[in-house]
Steps between C-alpha positions, in 0.01 A plus 500: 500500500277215556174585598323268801086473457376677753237387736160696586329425822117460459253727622346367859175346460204744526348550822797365699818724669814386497662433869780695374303839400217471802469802657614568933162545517403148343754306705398654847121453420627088431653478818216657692279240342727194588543610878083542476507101416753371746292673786210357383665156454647526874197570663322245385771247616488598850139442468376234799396213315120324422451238777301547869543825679711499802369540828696701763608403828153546733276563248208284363523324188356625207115489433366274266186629449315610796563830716857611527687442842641809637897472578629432818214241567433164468299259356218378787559131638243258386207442789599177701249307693516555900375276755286743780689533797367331822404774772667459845453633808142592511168321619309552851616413809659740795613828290341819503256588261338143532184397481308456876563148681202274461434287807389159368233296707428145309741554237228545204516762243241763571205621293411808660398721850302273732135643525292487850309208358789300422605545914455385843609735783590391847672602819772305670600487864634784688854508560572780734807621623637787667201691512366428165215297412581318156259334273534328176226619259500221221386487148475166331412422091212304506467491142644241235735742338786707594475795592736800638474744785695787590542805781268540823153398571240713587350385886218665715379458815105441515254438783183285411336722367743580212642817661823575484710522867818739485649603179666336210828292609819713359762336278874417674749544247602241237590373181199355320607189272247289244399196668373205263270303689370145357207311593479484889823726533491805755688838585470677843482859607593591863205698711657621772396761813659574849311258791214763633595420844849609473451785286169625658320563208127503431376165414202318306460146459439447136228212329665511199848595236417640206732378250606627127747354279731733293345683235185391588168635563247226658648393859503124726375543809661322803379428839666627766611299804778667620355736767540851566711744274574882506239723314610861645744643719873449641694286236192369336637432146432220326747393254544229180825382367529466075416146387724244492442117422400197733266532812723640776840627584 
């Protein structure tokens, strides 16, 4: 009987196991390992990419090295020149609130109240009617500026001797207004008294008007020509209207 050479396999090489001979163990401990590194190798291909984050919908962009900008706001508009706006609408004139009308005699810009020195007082003619004796009591710059006056005169009646005659004239009512008088311009106050006869009051015939601009302390004195006038009695008021410009009514 023939007699075939018979063939030994050789021992594995040391420190290796044979796929054949590993273990349960051994194989599920390879397979644990491999499903390790395919998770690991998926993850990090769904990774989002290098390059510029995005920026959502409504939010700023992304800082580049100065404070962060919160979400939901966004990024201030650069400052743009703006021409002022032109007021409308306001100004002087007839509304309320303004400033009080200025009655202009000569047209020249004033430079202050008008002292006593810088005026001349006089006394126009009477212009009576119904009962009323009416005279213009006029003051007039005689100065080389401009000057302003403004409300009621003061006025006394004055015998020659410097004493007064009835009491002091009372005020009708009225709106005082600046008056600018120039050089040689004049504004008028009215001096006016019921005619003694008609009234029956107590009469004294003055020598003189005493005379004191507004605001003033030092007076003009004025002679008087104009007869008798009431100093006491039934309807003896005297009266004096609030300045207003020219010589008469």
């Amino acid at each position: 009987m023939s007699t075939f050479p018979r063939t030994v396999a050789a021992p594995d090489s040391p420190g290796t196991v044979s796929a054949r001979r590993a273990s349960p163990a051994a194989r599920r401990a390879a397979l644990l390992a491999g499903v390790a590194l395919m998770g690991l190798l998926t993850a990090c291909n769904n990774g989002t990419p290098q390059g510029s984050p995005k920026t959502l919908p409504g939010t700023a962009g992304p800082a580049s090295g100065g404070p962060s900008t919160k979400a939901g706001s966004t990024p201030a508009a650069s400052p743009v020149a703006s021409t002022p706006a032109k007021k409308t609408g306001t100004g002087t004139g007839t509304g309320k609130g303004s400033a009080s009308a200025t009655a202009t005699a000569g047209g020249a810009a004033a430079s202050g109240r008008c002292h006593t020195s810088e005026l001349r007082a006089s006394v126009g003619r009477n212009d009576p009617g119904a009962g009323q004796e009416n005279f213009p009591v006029v003051l007039t710059n005689k100065s080389g500026r401009t000057c302003t006056v403004r409300g009621y005169p003061g006025a006394a009646f004055v015998d020659a001797s410097g004493k007064q005659l009835g009491p002091d004239p009372q005020r009708s009512p009225g709106t005082p207004t600046t008056i600018v008088l120039a050089p040689g311009r004049s504004a008028w106050s009215g001096l006016t008294f019921s005619n003694p006869e008609i009234s029956g009051a107590n009469t004294a015939t003055p020598a003189s008007l005493i005379v004191t601009p507004p605001d003033e302390l030092d007076s003009l004195t004025v002679a008087w020509t104009q007869g008798k006038v009431p100093v006491s009695g039934n309807a003896s008021s005297v009266r004096l209207t609030v300045l207003s410009p020219g010589t008469a009514p």
